[in-house]
C-alpha positions in Angstrom: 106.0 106.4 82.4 103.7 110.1 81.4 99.4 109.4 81.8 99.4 108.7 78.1 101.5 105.3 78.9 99.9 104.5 81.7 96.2 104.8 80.5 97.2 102.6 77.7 98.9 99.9 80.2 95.8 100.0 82.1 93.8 99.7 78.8 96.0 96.8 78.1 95.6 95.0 81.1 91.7 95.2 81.7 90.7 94.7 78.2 89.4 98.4 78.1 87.7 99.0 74.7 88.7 102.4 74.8 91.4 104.9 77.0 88.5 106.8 77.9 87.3 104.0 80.0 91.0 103.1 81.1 90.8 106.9 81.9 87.6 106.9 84.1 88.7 103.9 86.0 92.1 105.9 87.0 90.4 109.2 87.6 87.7 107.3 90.1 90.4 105.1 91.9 92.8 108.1 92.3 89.3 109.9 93.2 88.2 107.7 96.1 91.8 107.3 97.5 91.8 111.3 97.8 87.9 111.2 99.3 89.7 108.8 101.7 92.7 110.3 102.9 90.6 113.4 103.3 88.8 111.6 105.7 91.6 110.5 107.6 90.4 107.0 106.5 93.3 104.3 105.4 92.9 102.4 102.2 94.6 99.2 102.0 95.0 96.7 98.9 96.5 93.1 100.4 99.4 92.5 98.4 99.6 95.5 97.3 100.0 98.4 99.8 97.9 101.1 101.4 97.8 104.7 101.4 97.0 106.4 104.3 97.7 110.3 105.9 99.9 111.3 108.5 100.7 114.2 110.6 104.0 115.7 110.0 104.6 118.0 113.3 105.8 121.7 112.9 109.1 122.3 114.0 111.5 124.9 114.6 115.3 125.4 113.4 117.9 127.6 112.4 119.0 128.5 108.9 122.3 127.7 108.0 124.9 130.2 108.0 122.8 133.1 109.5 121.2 133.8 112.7 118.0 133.8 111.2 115.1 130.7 112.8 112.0 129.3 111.1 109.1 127.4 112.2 106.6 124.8 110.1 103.1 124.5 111.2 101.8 120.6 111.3 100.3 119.4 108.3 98.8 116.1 107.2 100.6 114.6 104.2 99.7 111.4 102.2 101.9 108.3 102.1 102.3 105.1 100.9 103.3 101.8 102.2 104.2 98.9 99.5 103.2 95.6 100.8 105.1 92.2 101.4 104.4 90.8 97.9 105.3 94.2 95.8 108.5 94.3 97.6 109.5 91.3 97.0 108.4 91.6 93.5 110.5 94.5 92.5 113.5 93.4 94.9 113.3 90.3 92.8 113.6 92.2 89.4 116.4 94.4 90.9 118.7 91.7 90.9 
């Protein structure tokens, strides 16, 4: 599914009279998630998920086939967790 789909599926499903609107919700949820993992807070929707941000450690290995080494620095990345009720949701239509 591109934006376009997805603006109209939220358009859809909250009686948006317009995409703009659908549009502006999106942009402000995906906006205060952001503002929020920035902040190193978590955001957590029950039944849902929650997105929080994690430190990935640097490390320090070898290329293969060469003598030649590399090290990462730590970093924070975002990630997801689905909750209970969404995993059981899509297991269920997997079958």
């Amino acid at each position: 599914m591109n934006k376009k789909q997805f603006v109209e599926l939220i358009q859809n499903k909250a009686n948006y009279k317009t995409k703009t609107e659908a549009e502006r919700a999106i942009k402000a949820f995906t906006e205060a998630v952001t503002a929020s993992l920035e902040k190193r807070e978590n955001v957590t929707l029950v039944g849902f998920g929650g997105f929080y941000s994690r430190t990935l450690y640097g490390r320090t290995g070898k290329v293969p086939g060469t003598d030649k080494t590399y090290t990462t620095k730590d970093k924070i990345i975002p990630k997801f967790k689905a909750g209970e009720p969404l995993k059981k949701l899509i297991e269920k239509g997997c079958k």
